[in-house]
TIFI-489883 format. One line per field, with one value per atom (N, C-alpha, C, CB): x, y, z; residue number from 0; atom name. Coordinates in pm, whole numbers, plus 50000, padded with zeros to 5 digits. Atoms other than C-alpha are relative to their C-alpha. Glycine has a CB too. Layout:
c1: (X, ...) .
c2: (Y, ...) .
c3: (Z, ...) .
pos: (NUM, ...) .
site: (CA, ...) .
//
This chain:
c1: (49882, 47534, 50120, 49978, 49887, 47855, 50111, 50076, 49957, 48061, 50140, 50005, 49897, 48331, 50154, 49939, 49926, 48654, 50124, 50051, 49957, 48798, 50168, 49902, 49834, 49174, 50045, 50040, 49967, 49131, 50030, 49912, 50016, 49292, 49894, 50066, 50146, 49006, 49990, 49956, 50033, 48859, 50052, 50035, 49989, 48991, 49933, 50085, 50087, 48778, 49922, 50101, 50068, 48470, 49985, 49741, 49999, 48386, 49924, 49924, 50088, 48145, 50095, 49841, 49957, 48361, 50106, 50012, 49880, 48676, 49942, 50132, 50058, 48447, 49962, 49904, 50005, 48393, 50144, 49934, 49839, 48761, 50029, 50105, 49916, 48836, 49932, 49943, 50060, 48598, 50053, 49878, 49927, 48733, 50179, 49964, 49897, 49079, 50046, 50020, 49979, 49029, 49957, 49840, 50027, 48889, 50087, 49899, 49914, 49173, 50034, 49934, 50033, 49104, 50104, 49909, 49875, 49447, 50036, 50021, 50049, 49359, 49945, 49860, 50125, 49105, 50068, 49785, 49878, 49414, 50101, 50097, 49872, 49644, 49922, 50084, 50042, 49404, 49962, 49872, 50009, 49328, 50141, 49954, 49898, 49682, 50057, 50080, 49947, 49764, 49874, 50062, 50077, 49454, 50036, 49870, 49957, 49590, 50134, 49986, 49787, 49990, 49992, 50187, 49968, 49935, 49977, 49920, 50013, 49759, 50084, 49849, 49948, 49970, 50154, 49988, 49872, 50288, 50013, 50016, 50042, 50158, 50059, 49824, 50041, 50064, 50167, 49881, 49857, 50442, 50108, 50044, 49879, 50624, 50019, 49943, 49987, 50528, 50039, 49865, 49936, 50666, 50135, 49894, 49847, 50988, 50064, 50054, 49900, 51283, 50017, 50162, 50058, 51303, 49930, 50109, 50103, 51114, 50087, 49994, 50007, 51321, 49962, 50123, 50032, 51294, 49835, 50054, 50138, 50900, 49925, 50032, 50054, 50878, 50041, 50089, 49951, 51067, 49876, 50161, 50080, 50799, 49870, 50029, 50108, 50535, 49975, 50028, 50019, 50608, 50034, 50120, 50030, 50650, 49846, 50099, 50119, 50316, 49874, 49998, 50071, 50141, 50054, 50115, 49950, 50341, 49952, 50191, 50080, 50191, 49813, 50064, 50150, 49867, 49949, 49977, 49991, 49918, 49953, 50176, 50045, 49976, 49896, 50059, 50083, 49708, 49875, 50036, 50170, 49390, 49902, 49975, 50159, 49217, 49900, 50017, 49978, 49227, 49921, 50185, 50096, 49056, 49867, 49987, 50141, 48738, 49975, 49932, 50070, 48565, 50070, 50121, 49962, 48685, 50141, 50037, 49888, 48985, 50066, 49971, 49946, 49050, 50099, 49947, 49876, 49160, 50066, 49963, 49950, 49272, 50146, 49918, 49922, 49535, 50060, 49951, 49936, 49639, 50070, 49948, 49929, 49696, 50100, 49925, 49915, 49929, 50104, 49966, 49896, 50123, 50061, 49933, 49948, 50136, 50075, 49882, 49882, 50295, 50090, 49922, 49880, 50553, 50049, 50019, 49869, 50654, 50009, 49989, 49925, 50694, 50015, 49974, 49871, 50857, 50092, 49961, 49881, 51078, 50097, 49909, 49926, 51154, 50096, 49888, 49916, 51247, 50144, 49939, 49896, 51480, 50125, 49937, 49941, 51622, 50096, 49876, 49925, 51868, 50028, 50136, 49983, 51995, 49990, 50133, 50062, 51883, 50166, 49863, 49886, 52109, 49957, 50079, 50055, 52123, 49995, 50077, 50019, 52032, 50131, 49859, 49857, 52375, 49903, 50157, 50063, 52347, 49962, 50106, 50001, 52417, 49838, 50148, 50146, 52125, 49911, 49956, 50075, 51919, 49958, 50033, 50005, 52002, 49960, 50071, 50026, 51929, 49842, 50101, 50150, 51566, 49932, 49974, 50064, 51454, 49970, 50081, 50037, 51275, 49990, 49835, 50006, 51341, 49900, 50041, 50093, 51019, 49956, 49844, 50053, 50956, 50091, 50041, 49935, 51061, 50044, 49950, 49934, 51298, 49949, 50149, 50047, 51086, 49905, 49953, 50034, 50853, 50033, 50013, 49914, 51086, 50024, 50201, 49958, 51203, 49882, 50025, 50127, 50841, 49949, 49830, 50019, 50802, 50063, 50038, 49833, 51126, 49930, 50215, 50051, 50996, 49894, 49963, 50138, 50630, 50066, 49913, 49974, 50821, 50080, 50103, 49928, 51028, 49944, 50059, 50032, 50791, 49882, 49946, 50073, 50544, 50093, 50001, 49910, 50847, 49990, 50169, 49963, 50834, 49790, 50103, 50101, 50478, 49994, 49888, 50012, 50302, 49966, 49861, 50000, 50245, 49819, 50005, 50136, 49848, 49976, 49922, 50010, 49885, 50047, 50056, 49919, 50117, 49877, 50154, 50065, 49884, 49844, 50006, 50070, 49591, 50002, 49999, 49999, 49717, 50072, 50092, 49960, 49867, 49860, 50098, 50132, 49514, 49954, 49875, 50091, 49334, 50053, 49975, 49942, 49549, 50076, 49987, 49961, 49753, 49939, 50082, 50068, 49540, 49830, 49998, 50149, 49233, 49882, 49972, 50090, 49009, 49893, 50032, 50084, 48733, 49969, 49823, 50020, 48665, 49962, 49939, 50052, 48444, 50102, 49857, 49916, 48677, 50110, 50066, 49888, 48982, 49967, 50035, 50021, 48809, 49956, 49928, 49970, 48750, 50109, 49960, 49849, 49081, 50073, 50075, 49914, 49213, 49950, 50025, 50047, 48967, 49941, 50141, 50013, 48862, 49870, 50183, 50102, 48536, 50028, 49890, 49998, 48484, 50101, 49858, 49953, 48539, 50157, 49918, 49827, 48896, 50058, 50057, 49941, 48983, 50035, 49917, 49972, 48913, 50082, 49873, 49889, 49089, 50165, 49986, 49876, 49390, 50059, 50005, 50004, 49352, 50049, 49816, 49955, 49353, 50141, 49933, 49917, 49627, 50118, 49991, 49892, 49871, 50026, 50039, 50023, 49779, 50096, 49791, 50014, 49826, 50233, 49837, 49872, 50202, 50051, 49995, 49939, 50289, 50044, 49888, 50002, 50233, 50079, 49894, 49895, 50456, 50117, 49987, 49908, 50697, 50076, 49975, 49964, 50742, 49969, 49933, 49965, 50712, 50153, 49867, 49903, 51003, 50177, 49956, 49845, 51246, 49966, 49963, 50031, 51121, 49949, 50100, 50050, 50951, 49863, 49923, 50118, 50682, 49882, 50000, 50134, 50300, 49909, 50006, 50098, 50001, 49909, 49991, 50105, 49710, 49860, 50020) .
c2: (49961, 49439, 50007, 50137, 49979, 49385, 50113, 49873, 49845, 49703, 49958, 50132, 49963, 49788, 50013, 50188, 49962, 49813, 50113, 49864, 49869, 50145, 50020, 50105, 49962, 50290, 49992, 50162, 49969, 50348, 49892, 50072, 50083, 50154, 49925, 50014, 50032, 49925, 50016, 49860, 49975, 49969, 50106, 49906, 49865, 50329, 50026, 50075, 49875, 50548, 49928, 50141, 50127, 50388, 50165, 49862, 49926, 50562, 50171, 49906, 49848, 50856, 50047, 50005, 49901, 50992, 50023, 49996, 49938, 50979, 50134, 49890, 49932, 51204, 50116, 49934, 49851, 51445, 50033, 50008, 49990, 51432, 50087, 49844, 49940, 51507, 50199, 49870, 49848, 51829, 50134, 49980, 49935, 51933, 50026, 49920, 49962, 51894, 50139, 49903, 49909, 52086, 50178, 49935, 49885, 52367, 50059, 49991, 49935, 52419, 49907, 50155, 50069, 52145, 49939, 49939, 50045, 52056, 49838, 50081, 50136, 51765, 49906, 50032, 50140, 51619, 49981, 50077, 50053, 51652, 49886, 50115, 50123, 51453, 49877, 50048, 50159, 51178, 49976, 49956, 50023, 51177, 49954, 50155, 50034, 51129, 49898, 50107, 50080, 50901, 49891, 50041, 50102, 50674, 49960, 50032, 50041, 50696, 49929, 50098, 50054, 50628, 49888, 50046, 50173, 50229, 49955, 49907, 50079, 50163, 50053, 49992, 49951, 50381, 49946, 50193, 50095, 50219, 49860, 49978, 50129, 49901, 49951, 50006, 49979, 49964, 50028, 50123, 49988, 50118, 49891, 50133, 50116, 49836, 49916, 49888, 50117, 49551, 50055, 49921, 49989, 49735, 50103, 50037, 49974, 49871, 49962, 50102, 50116, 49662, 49987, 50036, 49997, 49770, 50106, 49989, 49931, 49912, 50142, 49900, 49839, 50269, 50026, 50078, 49961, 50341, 50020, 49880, 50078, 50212, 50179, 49822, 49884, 50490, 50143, 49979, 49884, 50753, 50077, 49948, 49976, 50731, 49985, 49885, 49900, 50752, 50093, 50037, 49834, 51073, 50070, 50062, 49936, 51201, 49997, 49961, 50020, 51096, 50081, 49839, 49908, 51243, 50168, 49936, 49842, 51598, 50002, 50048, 49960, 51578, 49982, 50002, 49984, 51487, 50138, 49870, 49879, 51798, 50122, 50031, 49841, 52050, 50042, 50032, 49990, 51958, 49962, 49952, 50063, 51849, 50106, 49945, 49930, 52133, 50066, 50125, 50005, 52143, 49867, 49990, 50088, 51793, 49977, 50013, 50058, 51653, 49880, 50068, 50103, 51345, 49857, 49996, 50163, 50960, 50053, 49820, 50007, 51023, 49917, 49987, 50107, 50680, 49987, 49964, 50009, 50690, 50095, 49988, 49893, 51029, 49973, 50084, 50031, 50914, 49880, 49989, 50045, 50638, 50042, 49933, 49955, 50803, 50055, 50102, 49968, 51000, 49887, 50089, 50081, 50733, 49912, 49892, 50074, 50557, 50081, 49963, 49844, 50891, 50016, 50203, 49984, 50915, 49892, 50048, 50152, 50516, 50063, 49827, 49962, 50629, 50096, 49986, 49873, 50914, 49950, 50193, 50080, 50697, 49931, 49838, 50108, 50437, 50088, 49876, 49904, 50708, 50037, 50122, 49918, 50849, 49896, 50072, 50092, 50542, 49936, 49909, 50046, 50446, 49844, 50075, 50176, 50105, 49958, 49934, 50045, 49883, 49945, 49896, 50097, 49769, 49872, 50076, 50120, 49419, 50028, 49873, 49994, 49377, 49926, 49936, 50050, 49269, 49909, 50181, 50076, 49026, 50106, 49920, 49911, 49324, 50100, 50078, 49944, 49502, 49960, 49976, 50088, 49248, 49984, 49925, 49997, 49196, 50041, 50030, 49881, 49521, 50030, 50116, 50016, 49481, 49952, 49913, 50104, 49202, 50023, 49868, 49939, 49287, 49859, 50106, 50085, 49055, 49902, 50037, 50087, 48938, 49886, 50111, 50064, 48815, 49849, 50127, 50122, 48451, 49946, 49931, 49965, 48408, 49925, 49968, 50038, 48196, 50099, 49888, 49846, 48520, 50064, 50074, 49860, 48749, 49932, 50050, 50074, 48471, 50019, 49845, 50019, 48451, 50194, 49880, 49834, 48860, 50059, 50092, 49949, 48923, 49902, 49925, 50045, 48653, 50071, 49884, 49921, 48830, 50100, 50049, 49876, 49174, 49974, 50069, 50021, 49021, 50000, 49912, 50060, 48858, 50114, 49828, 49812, 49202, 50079, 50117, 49907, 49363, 49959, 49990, 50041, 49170, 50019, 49786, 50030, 49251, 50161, 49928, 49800, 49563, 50091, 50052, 49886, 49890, 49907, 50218, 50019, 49782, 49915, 49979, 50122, 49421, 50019, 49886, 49975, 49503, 50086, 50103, 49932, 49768, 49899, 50063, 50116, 49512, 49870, 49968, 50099, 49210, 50097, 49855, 49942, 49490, 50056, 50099, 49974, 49644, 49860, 50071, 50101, 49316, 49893, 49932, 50049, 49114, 49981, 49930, 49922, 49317, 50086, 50049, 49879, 49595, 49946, 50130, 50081, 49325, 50112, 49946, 49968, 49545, 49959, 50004, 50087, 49391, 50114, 49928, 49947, 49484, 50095, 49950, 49899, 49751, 50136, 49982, 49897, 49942, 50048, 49946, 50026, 49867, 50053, 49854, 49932, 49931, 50194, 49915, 49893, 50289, 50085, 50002, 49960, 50350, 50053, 49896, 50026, 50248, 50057, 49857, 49898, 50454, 49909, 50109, 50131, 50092, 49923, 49871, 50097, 49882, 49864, 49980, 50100, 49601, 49881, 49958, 50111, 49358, 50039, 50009, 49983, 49531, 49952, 50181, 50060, 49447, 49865, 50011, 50124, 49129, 49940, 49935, 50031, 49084, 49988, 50084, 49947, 49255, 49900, 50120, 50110, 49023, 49863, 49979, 50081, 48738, 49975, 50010, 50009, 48788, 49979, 50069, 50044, 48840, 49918, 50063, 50166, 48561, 49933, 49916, 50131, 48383, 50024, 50049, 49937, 48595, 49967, 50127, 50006, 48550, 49825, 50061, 50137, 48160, 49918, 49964, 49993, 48163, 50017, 50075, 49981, 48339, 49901, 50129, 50076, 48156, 49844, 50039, 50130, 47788, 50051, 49959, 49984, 47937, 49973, 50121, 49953, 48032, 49820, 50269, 50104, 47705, 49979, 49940, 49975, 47818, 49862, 50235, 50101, 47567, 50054, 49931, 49938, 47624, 49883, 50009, 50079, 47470, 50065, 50016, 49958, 47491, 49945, 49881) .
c3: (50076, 50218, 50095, 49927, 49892, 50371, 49985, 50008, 50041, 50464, 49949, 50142, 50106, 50265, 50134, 49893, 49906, 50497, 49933, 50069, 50033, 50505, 50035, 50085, 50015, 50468, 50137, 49934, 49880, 50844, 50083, 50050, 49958, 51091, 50076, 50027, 49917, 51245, 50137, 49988, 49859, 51574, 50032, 50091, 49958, 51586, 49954, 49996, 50060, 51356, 49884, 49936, 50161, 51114, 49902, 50038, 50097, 50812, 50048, 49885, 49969, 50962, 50076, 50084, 49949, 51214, 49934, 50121, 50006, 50998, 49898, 49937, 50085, 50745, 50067, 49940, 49930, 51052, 50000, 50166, 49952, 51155, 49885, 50009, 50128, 50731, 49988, 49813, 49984, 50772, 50082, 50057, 49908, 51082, 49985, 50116, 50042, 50979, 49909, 49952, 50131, 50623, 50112, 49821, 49942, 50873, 50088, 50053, 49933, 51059, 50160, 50011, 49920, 51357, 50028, 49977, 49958, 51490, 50040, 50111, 49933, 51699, 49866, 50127, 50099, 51440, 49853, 49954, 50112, 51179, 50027, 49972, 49931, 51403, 50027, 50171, 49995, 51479, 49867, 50104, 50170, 51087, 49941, 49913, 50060, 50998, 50086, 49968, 49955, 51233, 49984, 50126, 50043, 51133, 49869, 50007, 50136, 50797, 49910, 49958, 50087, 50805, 50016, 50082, 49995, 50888, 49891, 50093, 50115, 50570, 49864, 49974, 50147, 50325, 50012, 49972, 49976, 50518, 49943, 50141, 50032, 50445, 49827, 50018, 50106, 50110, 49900, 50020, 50040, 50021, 50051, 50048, 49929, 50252, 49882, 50149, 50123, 49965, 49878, 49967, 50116, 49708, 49988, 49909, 50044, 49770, 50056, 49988, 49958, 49894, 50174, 49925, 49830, 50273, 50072, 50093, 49878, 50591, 50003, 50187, 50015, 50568, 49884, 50021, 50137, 50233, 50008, 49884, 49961, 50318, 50066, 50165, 49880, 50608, 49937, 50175, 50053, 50427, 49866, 49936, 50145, 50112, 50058, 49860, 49884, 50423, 49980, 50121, 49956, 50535, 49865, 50139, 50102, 50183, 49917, 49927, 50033, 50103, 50119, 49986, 49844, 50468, 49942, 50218, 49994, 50397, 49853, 50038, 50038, 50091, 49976, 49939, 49945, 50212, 50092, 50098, 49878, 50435, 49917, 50074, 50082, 50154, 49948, 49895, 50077, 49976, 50038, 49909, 49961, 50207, 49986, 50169, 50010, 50199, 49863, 50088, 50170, 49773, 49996, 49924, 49972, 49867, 49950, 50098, 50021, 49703, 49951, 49925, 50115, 49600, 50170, 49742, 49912, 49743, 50069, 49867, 49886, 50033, 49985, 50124, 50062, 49933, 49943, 49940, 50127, 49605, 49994, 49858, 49996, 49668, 50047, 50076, 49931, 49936, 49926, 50123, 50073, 49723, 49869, 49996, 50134, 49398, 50069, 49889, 49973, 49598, 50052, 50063, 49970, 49751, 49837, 50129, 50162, 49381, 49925, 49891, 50107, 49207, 50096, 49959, 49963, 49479, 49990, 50106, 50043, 49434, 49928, 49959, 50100, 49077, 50018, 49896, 50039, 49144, 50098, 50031, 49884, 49419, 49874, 50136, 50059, 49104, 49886, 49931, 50094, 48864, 50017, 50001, 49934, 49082, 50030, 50146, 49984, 49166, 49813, 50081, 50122, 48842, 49991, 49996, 50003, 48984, 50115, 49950, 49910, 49207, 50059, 49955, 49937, 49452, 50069, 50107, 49957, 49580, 50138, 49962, 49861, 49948, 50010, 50070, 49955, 50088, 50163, 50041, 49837, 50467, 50044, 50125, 49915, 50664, 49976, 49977, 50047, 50511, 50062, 49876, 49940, 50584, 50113, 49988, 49776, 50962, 50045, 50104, 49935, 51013, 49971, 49947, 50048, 50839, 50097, 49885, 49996, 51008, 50165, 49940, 49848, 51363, 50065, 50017, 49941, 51652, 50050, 50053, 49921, 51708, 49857, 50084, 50144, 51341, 49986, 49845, 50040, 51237, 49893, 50024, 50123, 50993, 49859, 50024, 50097, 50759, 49936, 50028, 50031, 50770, 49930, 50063, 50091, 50668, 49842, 50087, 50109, 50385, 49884, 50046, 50108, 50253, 49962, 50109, 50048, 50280, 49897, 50097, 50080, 50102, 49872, 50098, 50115, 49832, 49936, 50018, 50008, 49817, 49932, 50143, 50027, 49794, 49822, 50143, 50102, 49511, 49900, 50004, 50123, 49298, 49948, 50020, 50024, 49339, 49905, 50173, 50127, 49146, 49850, 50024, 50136, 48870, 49935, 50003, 50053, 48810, 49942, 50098, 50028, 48604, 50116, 49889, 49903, 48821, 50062, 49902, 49957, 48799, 50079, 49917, 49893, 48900, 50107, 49970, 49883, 49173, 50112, 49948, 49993, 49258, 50095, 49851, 49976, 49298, 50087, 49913, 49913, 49474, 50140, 49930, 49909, 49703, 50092, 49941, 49919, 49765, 50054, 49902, 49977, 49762, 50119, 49861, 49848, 49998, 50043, 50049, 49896, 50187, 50056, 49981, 49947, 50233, 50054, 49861, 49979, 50226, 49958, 50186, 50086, 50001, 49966, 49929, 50122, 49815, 49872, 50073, 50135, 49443, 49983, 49932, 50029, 49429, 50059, 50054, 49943, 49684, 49898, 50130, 50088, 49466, 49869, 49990, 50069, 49168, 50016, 49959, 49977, 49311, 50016, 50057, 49988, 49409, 49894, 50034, 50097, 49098, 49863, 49999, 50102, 48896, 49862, 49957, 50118, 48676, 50089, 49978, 49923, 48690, 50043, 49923, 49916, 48873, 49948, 50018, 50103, 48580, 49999, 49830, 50016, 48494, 50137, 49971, 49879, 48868, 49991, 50107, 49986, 48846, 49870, 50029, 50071, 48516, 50044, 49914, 49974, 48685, 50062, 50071, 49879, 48990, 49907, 50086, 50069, 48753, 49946, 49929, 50046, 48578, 50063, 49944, 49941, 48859, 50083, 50033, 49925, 49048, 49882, 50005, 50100, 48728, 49981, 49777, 49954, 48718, 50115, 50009, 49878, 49071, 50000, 50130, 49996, 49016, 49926, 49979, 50073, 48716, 50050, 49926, 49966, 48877, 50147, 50003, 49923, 49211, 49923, 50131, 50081, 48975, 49940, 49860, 50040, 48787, 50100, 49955, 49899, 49045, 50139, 50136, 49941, 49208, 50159, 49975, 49837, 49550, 49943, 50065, 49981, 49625, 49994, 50121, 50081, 49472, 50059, 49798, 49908, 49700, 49919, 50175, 50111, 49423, 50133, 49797) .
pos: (0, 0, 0, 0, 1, 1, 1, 1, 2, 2, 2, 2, 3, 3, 3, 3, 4, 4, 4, 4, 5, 5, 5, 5, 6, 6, 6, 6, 7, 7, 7, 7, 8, 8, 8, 8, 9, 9, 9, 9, 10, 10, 10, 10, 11, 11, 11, 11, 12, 12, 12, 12, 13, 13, 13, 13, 14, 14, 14, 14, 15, 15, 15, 15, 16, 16, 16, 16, 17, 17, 17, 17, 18, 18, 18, 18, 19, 19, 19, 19, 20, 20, 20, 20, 21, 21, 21, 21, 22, 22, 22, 22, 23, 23, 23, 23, 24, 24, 24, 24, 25, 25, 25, 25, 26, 26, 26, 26, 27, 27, 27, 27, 28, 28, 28, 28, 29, 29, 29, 29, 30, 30, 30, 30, 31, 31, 31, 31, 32, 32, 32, 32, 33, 33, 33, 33, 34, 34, 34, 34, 35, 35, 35, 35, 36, 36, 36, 36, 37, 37, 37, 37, 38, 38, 38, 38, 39, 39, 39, 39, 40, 40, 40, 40, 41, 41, 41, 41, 42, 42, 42, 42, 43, 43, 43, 43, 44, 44, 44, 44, 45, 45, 45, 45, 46, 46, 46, 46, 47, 47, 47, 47, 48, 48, 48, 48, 49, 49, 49, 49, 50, 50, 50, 50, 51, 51, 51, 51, 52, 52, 52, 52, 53, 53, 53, 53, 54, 54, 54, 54, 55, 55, 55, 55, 56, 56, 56, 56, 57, 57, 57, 57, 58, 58, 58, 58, 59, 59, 59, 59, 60, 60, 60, 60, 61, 61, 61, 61, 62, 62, 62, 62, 63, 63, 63, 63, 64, 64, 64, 64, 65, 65, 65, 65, 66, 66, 66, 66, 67, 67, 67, 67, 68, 68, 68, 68, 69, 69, 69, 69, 70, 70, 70, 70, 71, 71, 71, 71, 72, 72, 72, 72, 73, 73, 73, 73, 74, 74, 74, 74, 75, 75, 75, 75, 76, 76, 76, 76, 77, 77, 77, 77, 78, 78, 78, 78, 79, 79, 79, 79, 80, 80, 80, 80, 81, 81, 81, 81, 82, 82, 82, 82, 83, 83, 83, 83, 84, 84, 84, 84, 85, 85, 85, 85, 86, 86, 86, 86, 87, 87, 87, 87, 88, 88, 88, 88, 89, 89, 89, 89, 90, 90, 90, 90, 91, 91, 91, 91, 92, 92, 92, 92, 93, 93, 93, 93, 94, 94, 94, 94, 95, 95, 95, 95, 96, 96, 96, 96, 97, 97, 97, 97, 98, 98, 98, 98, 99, 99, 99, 99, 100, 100, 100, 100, 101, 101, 101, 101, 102, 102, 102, 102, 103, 103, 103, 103, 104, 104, 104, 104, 105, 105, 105, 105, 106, 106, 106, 106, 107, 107, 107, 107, 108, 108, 108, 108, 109, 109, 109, 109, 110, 110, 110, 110, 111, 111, 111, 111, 112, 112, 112, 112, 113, 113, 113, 113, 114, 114, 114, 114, 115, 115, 115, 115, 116, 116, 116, 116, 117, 117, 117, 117, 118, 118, 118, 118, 119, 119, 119, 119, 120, 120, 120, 120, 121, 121, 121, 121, 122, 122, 122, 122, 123, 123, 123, 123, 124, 124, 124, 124, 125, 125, 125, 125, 126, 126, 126, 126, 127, 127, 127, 127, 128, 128, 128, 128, 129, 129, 129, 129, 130, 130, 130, 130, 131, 131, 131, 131, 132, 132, 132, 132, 133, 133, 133, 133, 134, 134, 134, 134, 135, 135, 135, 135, 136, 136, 136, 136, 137, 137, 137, 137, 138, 138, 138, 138, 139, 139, 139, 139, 140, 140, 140, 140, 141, 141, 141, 141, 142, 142, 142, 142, 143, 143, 143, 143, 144, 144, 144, 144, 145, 145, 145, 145, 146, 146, 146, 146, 147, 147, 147, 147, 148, 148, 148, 148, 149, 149, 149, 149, 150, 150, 150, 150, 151, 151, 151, 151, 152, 152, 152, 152, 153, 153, 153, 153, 154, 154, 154, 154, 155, 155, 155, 155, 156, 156, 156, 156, 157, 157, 157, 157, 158, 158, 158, 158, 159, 159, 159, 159, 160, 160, 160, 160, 161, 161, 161, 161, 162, 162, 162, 162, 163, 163, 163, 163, 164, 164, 164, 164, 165, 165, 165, 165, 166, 166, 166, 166, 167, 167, 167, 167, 168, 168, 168, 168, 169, 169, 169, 169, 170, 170, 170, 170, 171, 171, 171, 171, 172, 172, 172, 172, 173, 173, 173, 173, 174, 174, 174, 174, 175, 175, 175, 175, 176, 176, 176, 176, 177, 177, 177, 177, 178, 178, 178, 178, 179, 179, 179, 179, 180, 180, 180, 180, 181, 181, 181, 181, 182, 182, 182, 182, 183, 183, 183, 183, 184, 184, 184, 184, 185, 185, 185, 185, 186, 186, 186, 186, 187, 187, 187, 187, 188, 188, 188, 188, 189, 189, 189, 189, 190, 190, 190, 190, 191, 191, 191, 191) .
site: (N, CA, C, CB, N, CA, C, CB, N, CA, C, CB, N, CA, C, CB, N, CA, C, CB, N, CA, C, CB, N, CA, C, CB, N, CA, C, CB, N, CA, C, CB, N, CA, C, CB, N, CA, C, CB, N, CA, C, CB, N, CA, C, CB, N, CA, C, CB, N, CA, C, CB, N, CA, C, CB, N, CA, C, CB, N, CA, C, CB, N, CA, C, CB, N, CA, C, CB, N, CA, C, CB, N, CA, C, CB, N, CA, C, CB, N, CA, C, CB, N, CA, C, CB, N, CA, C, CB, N, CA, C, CB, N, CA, C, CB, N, CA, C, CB, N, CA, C, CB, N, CA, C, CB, N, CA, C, CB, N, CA, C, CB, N, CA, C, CB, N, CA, C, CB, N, CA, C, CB, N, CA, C, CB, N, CA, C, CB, N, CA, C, CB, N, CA, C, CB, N, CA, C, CB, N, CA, C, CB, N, CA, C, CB, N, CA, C, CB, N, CA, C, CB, N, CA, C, CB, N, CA, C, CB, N, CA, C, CB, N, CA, C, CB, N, CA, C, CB, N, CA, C, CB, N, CA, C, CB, N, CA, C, CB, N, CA, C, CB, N, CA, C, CB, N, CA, C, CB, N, CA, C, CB, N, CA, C, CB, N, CA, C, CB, N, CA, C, CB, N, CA, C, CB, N, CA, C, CB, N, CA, C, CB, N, CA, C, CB, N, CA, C, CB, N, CA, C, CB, N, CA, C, CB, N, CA, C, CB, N, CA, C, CB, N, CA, C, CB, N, CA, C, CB, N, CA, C, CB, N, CA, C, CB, N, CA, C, CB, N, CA, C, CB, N, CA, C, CB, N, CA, C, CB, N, CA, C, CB, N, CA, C, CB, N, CA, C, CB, N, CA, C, CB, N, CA, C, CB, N, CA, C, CB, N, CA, C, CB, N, CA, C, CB, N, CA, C, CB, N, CA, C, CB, N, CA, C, CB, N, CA, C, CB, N, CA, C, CB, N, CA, C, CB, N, CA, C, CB, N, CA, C, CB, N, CA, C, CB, N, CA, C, CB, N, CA, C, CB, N, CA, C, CB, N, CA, C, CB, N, CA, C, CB, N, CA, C, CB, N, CA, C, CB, N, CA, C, CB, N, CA, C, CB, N, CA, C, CB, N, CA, C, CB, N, CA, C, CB, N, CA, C, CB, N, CA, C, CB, N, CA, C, CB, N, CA, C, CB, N, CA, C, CB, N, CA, C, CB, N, CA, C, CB, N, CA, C, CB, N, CA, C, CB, N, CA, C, CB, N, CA, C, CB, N, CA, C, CB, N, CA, C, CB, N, CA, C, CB, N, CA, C, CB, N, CA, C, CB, N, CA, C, CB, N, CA, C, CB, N, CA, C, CB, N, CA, C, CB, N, CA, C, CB, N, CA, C, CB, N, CA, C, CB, N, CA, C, CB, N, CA, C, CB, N, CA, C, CB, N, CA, C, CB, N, CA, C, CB, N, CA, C, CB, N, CA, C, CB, N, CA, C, CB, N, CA, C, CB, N, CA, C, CB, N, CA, C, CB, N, CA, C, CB, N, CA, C, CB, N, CA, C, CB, N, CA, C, CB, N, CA, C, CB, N, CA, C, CB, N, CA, C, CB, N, CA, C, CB, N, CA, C, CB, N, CA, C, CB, N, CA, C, CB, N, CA, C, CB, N, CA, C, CB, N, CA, C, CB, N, CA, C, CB, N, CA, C, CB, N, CA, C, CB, N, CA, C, CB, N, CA, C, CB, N, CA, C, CB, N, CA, C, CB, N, CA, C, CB, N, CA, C, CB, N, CA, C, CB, N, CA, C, CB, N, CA, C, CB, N, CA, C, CB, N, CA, C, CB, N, CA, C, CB, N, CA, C, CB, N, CA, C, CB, N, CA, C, CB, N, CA, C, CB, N, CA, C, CB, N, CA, C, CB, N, CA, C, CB, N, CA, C, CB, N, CA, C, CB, N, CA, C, CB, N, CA, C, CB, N, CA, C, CB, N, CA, C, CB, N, CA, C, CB, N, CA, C, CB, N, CA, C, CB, N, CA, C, CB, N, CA, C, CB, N, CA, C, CB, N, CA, C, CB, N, CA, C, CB, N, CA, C, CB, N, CA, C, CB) .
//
């Protein structure tokens, strides 16, 4: 059975010790809180980067998601997982709520996004990705965000997301089938 790959970044912490770390934390374990939260902010950064327009906004809806991972770990039970995601998913929507109108990214914006080491066809195809993710439902979005960005597989995803396997892969389906629509429309190029 092949393992499941976990929220944690790889080659720091596998699934058993981050499950001591979460014990030791909830007990008061200072240290074994700080290497727990810092195994955890790459994938929930990640996870928020592809769906809201740029990298502060991204980092800002981080650390609102960690501080409330904070208040509430030791209230904690069941999957960590989906636990730590549902929270990052109720603060996007409570990010989009809040948000009334979208503003357009202006150049300057932009410039200031775009990290020197990255190559500007990169950023072009990220910024498309991030785009055409908007135009999808919360779930789909949700889904091709676990599945590959976060590189998930199904069963994980379907945990997360609180839906069996099958609904995943419906989900999956569909926004593939959406994303493929959408970039044909707007006329980006489609390699079947």
């Amino acid at each position: 059975m092949p393992e499941i790959q976990s929220l944690y970044t790889e080659g720091e912490i596998n699934d058993n010790e981050f499950n001591k770390l979460l014990i030791e934390a909830k007990n008061g374990n200072l240290e074994a809180f700080d290497k727990m939260c810092r195994s955890v902010y790459v994938k929930v950064y990640h996870y928020l980067y592809y769906r809201v327009r740029n990298k502060d906004d991204a980092e800002d809806l981080t650390s609102e998601v960690m501080i409330k991972m904070v208040k509430a770990l030791k209230k904690q039970h069941g999957n960590f997982i989906a636990w730590i995601y549902r929270i990052a998913r109720n603060t996007l929507i409570d990010y989009y709520r809040k948000e009334k109108t979208k503003e357009e990214i202006s150049y300057e914006n932009l410039s200031q996004e775009i990290p020197a080491e990255e190559e500007p066809k990169e950023i072009l195809r990220i910024d498309r990705l991030k785009e055409a993710i908007g135009h999808l439902t919360k779930e789909q979005a949700d889904v091709i965000t676990l599945k590959f960005i976060q590189e998930y597989d199904n069963a994980e995803i379907a945990r997360i997301m609180g839906k069996s396997v099958g609904a995943v892969k419906v989900l999956q389906y569909r926004a593939l089938k959406a994303l493929r629509d959408y970039f044909r429309k707007n006329g980006y190029e489609i390699k079947d």
